[in-house]
PQR file of N, CA, C, O and H, with PARSE charges and radii, in Angstrom:
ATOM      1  N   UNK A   1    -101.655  93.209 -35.141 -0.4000 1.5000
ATOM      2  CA  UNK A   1    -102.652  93.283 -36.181 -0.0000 2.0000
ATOM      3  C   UNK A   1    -103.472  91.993 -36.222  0.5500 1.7000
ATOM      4  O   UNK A   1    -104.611  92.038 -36.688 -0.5500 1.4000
ATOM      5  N   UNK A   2    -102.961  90.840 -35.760 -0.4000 1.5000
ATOM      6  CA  UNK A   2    -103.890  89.717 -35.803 -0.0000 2.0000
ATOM      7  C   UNK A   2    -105.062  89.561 -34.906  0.5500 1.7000
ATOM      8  O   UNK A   2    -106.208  89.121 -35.002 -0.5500 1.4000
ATOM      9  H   UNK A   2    -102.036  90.804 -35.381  0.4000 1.0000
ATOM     10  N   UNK A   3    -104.226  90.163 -33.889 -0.4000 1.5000
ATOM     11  CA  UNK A   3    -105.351  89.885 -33.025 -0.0000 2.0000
ATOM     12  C   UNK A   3    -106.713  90.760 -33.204  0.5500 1.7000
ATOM     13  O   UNK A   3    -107.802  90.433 -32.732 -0.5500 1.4000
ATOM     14  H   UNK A   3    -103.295  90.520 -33.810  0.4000 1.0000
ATOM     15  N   UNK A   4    -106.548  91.514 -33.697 -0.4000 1.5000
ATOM     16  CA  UNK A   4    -107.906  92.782 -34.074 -0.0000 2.0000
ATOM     17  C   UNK A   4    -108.878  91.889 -35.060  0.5500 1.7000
ATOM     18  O   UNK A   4    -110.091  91.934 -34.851 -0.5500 1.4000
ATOM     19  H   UNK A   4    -105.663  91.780 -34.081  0.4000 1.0000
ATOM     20  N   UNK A   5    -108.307  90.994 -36.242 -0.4000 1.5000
ATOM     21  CA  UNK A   5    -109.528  89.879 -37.133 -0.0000 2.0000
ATOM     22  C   UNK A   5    -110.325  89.454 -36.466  0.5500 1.7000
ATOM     23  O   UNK A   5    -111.295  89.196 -37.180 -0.5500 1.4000
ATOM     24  H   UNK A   5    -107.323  90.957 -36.411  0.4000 1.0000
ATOM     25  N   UNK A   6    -110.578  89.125 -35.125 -0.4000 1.5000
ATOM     26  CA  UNK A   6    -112.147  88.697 -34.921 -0.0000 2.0000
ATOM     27  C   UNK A   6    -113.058  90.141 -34.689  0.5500 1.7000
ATOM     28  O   UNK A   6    -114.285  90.047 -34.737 -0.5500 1.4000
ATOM     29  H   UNK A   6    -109.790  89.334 -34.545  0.4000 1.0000
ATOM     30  N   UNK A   7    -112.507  91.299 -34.470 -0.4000 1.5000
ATOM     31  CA  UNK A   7    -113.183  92.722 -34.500 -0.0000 2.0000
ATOM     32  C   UNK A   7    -113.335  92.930 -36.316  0.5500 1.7000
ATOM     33  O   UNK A   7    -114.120  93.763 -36.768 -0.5500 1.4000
ATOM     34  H   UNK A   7    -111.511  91.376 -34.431  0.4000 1.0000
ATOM     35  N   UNK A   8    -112.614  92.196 -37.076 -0.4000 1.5000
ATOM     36  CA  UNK A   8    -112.657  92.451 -38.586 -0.0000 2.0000
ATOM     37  C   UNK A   8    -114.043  91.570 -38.809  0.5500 1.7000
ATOM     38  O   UNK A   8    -114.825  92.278 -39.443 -0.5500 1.4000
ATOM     39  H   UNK A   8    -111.976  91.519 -36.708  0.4000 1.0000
ATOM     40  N   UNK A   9    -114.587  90.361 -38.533 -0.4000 1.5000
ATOM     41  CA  UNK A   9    -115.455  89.692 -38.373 -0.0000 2.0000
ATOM     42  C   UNK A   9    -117.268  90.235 -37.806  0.5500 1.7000
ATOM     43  O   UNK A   9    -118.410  90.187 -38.265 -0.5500 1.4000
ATOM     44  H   UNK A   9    -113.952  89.786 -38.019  0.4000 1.0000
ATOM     45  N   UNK A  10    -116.649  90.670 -36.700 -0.4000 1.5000
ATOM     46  CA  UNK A  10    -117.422  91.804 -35.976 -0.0000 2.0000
ATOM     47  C   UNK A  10    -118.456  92.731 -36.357  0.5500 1.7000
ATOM     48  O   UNK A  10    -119.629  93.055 -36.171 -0.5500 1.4000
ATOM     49  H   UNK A  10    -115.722  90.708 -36.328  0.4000 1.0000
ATOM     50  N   UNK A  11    -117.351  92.997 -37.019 -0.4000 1.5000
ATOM     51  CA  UNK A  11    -117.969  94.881 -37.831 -0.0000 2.0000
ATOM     52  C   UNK A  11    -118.569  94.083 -38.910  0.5500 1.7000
ATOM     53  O   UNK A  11    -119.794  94.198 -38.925 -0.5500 1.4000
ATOM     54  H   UNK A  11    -116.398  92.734 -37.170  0.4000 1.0000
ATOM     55  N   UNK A  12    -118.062  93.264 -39.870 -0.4000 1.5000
ATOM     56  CA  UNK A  12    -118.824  93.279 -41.109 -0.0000 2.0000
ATOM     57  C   UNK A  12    -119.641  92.432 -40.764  0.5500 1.7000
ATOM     58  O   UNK A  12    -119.790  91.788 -41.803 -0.5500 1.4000
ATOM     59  H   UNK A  12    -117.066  93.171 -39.858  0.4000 1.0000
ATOM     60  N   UNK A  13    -120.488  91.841 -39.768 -0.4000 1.5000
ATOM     61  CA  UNK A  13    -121.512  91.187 -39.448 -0.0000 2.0000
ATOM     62  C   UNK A  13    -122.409  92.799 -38.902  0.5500 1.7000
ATOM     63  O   UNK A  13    -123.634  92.768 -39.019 -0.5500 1.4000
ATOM     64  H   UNK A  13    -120.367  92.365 -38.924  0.4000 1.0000
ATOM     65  N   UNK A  14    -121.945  93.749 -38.497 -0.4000 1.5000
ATOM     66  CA  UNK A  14    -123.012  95.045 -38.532 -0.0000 2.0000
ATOM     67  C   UNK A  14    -122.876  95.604 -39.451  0.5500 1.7000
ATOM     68  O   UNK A  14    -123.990  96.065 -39.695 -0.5500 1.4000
ATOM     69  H   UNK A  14    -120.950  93.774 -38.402  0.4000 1.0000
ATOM     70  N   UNK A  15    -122.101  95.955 -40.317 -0.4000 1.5000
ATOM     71  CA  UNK A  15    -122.013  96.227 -41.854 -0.0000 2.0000
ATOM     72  C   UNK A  15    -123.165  95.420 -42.416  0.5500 1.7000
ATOM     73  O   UNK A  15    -124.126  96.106 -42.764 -0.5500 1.4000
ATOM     74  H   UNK A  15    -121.195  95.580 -40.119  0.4000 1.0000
ATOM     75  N   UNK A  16    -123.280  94.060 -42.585 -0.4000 1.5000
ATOM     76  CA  UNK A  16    -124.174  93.472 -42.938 -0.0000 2.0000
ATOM     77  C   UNK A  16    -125.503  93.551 -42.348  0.5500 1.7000
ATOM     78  O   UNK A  16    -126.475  93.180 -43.006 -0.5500 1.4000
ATOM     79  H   UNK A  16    -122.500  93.503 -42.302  0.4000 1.0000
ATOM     80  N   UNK A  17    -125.633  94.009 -41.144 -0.4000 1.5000
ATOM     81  CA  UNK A  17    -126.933  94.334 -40.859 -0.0000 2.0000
ATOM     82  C   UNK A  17    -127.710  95.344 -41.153  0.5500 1.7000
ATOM     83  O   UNK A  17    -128.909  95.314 -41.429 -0.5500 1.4000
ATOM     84  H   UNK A  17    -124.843  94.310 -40.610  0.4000 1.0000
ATOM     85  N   UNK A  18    -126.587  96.761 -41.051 -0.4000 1.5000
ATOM     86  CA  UNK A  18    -126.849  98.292 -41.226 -0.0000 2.0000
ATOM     87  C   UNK A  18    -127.657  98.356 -42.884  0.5500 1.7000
ATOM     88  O   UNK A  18    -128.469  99.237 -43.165 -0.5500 1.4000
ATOM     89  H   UNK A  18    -125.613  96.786 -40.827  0.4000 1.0000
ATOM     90  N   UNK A  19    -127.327  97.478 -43.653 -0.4000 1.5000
ATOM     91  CA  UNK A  19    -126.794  98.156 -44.906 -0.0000 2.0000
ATOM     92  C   UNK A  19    -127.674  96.502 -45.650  0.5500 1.7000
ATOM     93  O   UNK A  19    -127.398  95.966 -46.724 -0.5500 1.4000
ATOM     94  H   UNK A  19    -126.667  96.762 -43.424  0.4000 1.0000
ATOM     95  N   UNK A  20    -128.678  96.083 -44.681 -0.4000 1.5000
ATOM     96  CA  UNK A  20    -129.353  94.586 -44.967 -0.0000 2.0000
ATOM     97  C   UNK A  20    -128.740  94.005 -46.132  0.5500 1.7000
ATOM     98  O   UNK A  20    -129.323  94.052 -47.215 -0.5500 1.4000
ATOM     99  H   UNK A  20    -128.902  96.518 -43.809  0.4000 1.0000
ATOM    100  N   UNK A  21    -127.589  93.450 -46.000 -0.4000 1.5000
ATOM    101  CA  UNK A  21    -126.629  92.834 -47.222 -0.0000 2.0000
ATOM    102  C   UNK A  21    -126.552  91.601 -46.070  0.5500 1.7000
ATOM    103  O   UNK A  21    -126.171  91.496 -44.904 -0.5500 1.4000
ATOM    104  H   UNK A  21    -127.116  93.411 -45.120  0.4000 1.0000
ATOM    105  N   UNK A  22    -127.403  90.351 -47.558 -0.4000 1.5000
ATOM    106  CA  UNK A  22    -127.702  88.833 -46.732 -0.0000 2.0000
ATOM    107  C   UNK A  22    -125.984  88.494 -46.599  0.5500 1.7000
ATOM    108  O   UNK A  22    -125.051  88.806 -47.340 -0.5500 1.4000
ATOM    109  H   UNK A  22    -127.712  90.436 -48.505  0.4000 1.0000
ATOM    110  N   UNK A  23    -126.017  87.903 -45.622 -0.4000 1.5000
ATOM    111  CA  UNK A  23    -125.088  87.386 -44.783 -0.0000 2.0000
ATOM    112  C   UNK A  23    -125.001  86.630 -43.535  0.5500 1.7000
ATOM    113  O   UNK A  23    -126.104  86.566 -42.992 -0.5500 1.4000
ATOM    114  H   UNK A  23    -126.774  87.649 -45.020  0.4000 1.0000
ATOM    115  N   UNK A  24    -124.024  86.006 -42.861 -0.4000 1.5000
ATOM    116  CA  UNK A  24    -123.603  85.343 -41.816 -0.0000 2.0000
ATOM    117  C   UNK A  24    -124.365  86.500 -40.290  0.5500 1.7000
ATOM    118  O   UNK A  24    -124.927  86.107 -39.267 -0.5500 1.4000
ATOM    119  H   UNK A  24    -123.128  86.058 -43.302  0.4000 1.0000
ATOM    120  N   UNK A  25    -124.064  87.934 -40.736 -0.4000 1.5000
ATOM    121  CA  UNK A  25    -124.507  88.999 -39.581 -0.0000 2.0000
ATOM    122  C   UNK A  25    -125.883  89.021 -39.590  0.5500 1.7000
ATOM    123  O   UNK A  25    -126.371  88.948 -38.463 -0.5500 1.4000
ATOM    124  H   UNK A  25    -123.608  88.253 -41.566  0.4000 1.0000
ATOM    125  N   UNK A  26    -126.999  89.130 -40.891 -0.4000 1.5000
ATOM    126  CA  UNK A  26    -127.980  89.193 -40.740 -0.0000 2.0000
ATOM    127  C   UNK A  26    -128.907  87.943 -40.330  0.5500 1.7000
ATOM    128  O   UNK A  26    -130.049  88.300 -40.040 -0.5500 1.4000
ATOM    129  H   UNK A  26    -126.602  89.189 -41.807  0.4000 1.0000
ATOM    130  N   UNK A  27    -128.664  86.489 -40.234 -0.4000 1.5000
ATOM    131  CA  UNK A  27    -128.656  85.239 -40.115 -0.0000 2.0000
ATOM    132  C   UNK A  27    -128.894  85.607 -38.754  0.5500 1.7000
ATOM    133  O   UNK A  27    -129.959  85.729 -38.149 -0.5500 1.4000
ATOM    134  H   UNK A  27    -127.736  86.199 -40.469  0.4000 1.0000
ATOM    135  N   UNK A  28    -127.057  85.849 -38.174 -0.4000 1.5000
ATOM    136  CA  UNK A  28    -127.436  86.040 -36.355 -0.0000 2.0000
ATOM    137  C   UNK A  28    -128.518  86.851 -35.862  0.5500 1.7000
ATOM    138  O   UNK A  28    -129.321  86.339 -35.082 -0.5500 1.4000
ATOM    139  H   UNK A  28    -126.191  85.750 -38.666  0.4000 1.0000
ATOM    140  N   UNK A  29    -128.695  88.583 -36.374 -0.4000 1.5000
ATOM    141  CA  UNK A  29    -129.688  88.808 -36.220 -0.0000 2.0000
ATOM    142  C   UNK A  29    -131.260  88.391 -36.083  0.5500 1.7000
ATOM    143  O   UNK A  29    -132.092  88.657 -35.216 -0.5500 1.4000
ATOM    144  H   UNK A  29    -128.043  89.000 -37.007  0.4000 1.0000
ATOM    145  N   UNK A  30    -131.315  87.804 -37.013 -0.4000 1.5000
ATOM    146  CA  UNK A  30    -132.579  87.104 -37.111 -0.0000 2.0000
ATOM    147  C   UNK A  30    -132.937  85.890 -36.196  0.5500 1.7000
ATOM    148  O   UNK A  30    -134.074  85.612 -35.815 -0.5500 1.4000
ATOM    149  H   UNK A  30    -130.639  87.588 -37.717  0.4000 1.0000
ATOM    150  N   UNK A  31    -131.552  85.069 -35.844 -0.4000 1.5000
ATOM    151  CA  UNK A  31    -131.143  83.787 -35.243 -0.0000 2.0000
ATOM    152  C   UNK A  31    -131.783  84.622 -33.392  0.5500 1.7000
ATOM    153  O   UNK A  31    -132.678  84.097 -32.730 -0.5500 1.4000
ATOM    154  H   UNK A  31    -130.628  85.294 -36.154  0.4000 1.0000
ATOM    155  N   UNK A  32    -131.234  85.582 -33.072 -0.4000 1.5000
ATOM    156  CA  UNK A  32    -131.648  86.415 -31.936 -0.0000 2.0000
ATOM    157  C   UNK A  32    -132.740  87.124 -31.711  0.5500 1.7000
ATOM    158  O   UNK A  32    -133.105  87.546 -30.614 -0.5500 1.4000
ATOM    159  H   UNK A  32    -130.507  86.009 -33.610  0.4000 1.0000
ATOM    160  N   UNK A  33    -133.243  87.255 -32.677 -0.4000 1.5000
ATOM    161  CA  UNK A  33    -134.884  87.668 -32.972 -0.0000 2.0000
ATOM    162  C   UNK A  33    -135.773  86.649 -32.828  0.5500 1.7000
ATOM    163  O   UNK A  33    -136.921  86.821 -32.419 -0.5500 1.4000
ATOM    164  H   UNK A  33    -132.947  86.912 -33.568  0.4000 1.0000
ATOM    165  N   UNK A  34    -135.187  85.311 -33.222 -0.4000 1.5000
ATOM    166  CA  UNK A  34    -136.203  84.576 -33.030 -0.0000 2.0000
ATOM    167  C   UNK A  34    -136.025  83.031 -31.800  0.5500 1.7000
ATOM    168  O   UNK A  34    -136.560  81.934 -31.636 -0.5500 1.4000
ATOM    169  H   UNK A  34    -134.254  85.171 -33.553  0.4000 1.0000
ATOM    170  N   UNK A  35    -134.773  83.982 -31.098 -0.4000 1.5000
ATOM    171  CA  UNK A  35    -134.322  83.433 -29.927 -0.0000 2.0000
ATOM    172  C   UNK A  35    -133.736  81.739 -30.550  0.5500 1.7000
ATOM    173  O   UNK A  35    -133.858  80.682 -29.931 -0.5500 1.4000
ATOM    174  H   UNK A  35    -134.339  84.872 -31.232  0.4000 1.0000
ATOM    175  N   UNK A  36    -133.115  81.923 -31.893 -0.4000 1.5000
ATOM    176  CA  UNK A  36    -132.460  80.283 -32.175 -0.0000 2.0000
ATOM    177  C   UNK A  36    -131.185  79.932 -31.412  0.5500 1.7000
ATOM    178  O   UNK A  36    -130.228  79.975 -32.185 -0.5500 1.4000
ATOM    179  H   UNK A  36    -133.016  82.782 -32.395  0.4000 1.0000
ATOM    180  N   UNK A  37    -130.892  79.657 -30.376 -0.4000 1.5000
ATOM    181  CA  UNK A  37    -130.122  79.315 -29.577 -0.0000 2.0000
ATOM    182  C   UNK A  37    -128.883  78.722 -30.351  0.5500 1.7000
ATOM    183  O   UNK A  37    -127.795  79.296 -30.391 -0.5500 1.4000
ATOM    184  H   UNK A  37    -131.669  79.622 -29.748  0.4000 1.0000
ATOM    185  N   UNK A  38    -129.155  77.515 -30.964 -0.4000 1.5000
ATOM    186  CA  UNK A  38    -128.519  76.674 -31.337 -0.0000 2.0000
ATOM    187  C   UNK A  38    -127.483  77.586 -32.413  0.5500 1.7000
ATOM    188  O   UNK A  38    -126.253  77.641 -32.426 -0.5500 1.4000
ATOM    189  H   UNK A  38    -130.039  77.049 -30.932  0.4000 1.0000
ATOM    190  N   UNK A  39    -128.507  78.276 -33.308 -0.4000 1.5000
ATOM    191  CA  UNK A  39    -127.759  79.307 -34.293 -0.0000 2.0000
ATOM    192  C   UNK A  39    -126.570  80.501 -33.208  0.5500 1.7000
ATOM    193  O   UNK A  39    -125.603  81.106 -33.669 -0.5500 1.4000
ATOM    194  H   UNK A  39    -129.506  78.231 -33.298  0.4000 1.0000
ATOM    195  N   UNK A  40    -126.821  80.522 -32.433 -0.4000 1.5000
ATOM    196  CA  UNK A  40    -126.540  81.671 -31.448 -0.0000 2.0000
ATOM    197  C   UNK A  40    -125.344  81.212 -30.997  0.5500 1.7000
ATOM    198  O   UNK A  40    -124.335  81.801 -31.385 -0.5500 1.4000
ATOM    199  H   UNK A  40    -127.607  80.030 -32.058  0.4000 1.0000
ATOM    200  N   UNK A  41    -125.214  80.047 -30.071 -0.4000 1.5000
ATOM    201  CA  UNK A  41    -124.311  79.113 -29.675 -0.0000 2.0000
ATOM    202  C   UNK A  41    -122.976  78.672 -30.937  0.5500 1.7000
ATOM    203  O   UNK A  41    -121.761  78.719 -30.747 -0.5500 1.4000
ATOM    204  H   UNK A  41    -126.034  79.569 -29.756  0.4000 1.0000
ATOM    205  N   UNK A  42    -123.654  78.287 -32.119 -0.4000 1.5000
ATOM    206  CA  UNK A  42    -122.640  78.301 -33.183 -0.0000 2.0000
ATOM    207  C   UNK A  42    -121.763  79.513 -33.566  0.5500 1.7000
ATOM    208  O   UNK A  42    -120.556  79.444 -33.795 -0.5500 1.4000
ATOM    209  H   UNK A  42    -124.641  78.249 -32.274  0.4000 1.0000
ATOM    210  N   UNK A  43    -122.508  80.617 -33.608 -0.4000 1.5000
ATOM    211  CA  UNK A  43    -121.873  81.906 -34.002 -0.0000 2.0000
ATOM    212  C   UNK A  43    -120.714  82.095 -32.804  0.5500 1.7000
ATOM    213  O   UNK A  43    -119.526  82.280 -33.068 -0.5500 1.4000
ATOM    214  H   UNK A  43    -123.489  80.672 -33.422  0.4000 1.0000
ATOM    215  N   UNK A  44    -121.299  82.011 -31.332 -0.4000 1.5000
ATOM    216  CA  UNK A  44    -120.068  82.299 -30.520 -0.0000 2.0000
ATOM    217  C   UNK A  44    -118.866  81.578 -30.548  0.5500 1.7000
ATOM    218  O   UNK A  44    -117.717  82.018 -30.515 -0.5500 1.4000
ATOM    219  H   UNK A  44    -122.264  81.861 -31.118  0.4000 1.0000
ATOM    220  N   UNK A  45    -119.377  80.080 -30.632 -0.4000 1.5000
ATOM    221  CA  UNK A  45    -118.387  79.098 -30.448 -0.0000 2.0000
ATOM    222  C   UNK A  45    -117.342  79.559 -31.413  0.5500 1.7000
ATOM    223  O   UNK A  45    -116.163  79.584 -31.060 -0.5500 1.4000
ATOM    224  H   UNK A  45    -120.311  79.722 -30.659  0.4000 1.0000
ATOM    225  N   UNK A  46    -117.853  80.069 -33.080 -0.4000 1.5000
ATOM    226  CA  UNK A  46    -117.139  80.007 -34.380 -0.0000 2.0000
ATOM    227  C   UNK A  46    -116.215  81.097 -33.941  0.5500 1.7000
ATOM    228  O   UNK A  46    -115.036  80.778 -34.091 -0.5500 1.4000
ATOM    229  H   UNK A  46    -118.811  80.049 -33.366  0.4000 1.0000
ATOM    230  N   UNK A  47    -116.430  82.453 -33.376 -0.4000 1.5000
ATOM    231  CA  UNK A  47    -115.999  83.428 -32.637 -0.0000 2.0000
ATOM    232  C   UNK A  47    -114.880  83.110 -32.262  0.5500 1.7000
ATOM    233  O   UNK A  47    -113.820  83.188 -32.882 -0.5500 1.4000
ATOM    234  H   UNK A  47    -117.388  82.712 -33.254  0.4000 1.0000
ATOM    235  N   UNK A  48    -115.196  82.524 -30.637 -0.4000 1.5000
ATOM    236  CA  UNK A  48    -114.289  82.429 -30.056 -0.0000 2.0000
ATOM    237  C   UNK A  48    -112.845  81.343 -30.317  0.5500 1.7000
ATOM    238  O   UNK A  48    -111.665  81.564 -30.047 -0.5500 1.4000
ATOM    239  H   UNK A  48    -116.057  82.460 -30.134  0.4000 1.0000
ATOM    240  N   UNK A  49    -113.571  79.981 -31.019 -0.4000 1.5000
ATOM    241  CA  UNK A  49    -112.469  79.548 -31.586 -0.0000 2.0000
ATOM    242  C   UNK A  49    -111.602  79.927 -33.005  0.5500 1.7000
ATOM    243  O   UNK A  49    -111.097  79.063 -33.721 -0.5500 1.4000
ATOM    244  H   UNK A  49    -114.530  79.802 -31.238  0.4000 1.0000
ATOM    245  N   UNK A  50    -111.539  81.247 -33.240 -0.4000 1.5000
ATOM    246  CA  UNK A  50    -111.353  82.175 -33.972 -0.0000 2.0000
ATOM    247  C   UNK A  50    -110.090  82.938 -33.758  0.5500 1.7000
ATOM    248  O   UNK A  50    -109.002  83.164 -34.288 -0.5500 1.4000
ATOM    249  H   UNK A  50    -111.949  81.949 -32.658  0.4000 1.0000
ATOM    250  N   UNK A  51    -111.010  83.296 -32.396 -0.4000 1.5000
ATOM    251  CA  UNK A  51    -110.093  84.556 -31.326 -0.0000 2.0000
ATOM    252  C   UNK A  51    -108.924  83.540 -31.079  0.5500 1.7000
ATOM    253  O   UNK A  51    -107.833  83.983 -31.437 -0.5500 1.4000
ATOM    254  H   UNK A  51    -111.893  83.112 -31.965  0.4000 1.0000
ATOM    255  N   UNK A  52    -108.906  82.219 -30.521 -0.4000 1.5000
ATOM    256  CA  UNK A  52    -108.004  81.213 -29.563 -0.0000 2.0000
ATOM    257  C   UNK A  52    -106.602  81.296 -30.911  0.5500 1.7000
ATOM    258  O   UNK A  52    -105.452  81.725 -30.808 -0.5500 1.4000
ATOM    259  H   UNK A  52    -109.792  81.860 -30.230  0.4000 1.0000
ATOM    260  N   UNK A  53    -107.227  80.777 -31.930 -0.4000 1.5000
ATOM    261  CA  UNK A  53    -106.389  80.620 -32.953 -0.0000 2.0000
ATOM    262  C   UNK A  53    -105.793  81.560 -33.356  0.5500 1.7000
ATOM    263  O   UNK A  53    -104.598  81.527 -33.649 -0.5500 1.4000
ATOM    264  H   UNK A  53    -108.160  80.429 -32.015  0.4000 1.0000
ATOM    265  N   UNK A  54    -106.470  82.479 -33.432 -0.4000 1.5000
ATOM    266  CA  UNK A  54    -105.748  83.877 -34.139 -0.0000 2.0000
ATOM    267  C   UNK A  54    -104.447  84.227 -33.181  0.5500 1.7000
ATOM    268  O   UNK A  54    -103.391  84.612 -33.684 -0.5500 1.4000
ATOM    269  H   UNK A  54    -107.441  82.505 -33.194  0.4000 1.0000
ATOM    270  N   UNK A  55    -104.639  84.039 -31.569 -0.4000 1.5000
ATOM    271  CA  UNK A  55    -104.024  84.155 -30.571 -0.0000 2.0000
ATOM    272  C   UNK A  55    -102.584  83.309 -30.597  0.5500 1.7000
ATOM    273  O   UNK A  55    -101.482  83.822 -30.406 -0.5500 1.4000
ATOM    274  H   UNK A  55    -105.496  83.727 -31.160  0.4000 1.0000
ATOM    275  N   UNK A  56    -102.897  81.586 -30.937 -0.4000 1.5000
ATOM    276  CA  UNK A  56    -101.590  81.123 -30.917 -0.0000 2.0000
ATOM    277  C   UNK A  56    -100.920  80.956 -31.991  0.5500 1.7000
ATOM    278  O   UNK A  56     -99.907  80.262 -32.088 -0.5500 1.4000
ATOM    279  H   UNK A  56    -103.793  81.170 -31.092  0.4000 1.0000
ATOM    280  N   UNK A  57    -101.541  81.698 -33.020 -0.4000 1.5000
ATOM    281  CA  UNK A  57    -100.724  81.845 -34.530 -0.0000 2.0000
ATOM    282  C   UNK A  57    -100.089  82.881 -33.916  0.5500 1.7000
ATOM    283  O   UNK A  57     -98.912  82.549 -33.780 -0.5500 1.4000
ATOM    284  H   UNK A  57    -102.363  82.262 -32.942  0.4000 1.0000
ATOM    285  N   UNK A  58    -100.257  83.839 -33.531 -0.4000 1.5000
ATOM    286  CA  UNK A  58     -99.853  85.046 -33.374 -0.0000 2.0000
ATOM    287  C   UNK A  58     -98.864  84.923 -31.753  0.5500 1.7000
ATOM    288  O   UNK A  58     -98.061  85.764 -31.350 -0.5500 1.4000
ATOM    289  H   UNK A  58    -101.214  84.109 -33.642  0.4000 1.0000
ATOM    290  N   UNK A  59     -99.089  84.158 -31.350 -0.4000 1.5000
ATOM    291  CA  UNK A  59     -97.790  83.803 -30.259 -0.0000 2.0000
ATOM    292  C   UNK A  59     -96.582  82.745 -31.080  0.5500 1.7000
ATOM    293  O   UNK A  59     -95.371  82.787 -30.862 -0.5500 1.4000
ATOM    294  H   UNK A  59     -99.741  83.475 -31.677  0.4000 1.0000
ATOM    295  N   UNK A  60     -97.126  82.024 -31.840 -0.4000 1.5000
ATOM    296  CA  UNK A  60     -96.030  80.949 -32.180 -0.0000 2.0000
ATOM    297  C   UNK A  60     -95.182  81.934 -33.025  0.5500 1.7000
ATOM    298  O   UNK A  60     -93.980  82.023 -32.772 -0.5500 1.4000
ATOM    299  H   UNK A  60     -98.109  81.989 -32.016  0.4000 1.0000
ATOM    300  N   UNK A  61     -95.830  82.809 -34.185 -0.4000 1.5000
ATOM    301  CA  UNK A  61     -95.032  83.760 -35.100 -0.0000 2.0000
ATOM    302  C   UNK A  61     -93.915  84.191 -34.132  0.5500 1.7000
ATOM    303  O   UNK A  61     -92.701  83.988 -34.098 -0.5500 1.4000
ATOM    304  H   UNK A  61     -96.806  82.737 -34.390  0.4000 1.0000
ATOM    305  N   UNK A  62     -95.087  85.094 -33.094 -0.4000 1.5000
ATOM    306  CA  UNK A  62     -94.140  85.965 -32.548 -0.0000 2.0000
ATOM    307  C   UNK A  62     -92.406  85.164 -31.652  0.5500 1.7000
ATOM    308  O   UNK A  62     -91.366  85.749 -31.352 -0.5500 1.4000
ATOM    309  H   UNK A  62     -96.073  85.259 -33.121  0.4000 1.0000
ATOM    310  N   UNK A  63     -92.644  84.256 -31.547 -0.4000 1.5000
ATOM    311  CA  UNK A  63     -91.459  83.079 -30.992 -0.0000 2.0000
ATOM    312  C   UNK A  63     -90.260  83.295 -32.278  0.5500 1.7000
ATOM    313  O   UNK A  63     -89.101  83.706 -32.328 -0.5500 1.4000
ATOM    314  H   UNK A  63     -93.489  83.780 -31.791  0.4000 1.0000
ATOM    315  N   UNK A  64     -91.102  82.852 -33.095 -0.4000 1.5000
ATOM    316  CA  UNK A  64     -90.117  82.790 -34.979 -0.0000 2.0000
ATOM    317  C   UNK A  64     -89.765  84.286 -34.996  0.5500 1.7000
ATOM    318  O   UNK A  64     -88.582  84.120 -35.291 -0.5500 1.4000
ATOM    319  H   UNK A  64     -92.044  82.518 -33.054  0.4000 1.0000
ATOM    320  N   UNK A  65     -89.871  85.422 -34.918 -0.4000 1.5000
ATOM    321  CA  UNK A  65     -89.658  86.326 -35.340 -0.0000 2.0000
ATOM    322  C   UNK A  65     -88.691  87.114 -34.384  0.5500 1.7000
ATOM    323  O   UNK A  65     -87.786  87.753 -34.920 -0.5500 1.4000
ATOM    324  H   UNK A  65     -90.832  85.558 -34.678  0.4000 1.0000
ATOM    325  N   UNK A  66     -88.803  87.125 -33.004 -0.4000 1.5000
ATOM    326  CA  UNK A  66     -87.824  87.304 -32.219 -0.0000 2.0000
ATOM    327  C   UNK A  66     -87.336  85.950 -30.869  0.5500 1.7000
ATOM    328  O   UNK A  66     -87.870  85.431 -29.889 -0.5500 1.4000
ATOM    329  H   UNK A  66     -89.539  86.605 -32.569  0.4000 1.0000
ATOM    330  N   UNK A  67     -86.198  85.875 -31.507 -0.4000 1.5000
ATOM    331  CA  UNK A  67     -85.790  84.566 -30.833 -0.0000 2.0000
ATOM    332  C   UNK A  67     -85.418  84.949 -29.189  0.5500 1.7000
ATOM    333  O   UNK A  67     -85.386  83.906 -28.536 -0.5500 1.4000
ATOM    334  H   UNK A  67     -85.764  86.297 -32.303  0.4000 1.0000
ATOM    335  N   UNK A  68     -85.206  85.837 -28.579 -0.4000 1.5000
ATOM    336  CA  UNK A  68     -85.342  86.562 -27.383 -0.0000 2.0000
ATOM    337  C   UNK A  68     -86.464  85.972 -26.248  0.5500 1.7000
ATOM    338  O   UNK A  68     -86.047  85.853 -25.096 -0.5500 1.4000
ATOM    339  H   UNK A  68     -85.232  86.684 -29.110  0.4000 1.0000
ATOM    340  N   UNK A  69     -87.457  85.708 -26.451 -0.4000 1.5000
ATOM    341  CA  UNK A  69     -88.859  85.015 -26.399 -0.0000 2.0000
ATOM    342  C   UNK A  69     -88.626  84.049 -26.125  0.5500 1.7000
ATOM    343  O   UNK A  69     -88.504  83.288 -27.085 -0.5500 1.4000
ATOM    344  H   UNK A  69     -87.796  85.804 -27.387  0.4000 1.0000
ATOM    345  N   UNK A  70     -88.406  83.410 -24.688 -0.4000 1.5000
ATOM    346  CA  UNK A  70     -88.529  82.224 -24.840 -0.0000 2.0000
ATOM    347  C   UNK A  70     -89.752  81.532 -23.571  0.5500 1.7000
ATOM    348  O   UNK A  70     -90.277  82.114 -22.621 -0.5500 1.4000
ATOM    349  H   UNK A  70     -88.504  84.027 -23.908  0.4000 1.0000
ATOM    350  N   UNK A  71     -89.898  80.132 -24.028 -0.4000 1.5000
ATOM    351  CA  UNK A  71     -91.373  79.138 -23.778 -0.0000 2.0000
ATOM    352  C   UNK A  71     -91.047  79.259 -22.297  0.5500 1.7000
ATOM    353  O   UNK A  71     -89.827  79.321 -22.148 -0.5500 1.4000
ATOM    354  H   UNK A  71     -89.472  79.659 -24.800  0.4000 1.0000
ATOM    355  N   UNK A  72     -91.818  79.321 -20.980 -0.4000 1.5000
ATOM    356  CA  UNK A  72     -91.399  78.924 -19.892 -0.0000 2.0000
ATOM    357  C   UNK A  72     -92.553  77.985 -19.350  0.5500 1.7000
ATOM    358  O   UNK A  72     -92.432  77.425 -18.261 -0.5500 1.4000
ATOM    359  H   UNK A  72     -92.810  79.271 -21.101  0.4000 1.0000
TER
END
């Protein structure tokens, strides 16, 4: 289930576009409309270091939760 929150992120940035409710989604939109790179570059970066984290929360848990798992 953790790993699916940056798809939770995702959607309500097109939620926010579909349905023009100001937001972080309609920002990018506009940020890509008017080719703002810099805005563009932030959104992915925020993304992906998102995804990384969500990833080793969700590996370290999974260590704590079944001790079977081990580091190699």
């Amino acid at each position: 289930m953790a790993t699916g929150l940056p798809g939770v992120f995702i959607g309500s940035f097109l939620i926010e576009v579909f349905f023009s409710i100001p937001g972080l989604g309609r920002e990018i939109l506009v940020a890509v409309n008017r080719s703002d790179y810099p805005v563009i570059q932030a959104a992915t970066v925020y993304l992906a270091a998102l995804t990384m984290v969500t990833n080793l929360i969700t590996d370290v848990l999974y260590k704590f939760v079944d001790p079977r798992v081990t580091l190699k």
